[in-house]
N, C-alpha and C positions, 0 to 999 in steps of 0.2 A: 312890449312893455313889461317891466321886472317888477317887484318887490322890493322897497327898500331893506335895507339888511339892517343887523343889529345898531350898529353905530350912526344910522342913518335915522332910524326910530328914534333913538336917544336924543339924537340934536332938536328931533321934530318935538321931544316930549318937553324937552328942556326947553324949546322954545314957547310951547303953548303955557307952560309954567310961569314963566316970565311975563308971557302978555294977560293971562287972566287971574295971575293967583291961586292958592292953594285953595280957597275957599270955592272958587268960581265953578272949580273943575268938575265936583261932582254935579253940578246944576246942568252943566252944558250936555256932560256924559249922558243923562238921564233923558234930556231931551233928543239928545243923537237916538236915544235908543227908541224913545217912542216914534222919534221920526222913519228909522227902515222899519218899524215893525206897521206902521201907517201905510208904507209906501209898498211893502209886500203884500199885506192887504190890499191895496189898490191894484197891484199889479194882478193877484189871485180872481177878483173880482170875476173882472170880463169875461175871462176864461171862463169860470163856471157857468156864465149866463148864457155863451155860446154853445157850452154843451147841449146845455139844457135846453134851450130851440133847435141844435141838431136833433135831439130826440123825438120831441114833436113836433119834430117834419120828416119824421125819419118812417115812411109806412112800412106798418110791422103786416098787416093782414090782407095783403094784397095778393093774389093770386094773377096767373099769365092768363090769358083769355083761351 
């Protein structure tokens, strides 16, 4: 899967211009943004909570018999 290129962005830009307005745009933008920095949060989450019960199951003071 590629990256669209310059002239490919441009059309997308021009088209989302066309369907929501000049005004729209910074509303949507703003919510896009809150929405991946939600979803990186949410992705970040588990991950630390998993750590953090490898830890305390993790025995640190345990000697071989």
């Amino acid at each position: 899967m590629s990256f669209p290129g310059g002239w490919e962005m441009l059309l997308i830009l021009l088209g989302v211009l066309l369907l929501f307005g000049g005004k729209k745009i910074p509303e949507i933008a703003h919510g896009l943004g809150k929405a991946i920095t939600e979803f990186k949060r949410g992705m970040r989450t588990p991950v630390e909570e998993l750590k953090k019960e490898i830890q305390q199951d993790d025995p640190k003071d345990t000697k071989a018999p």
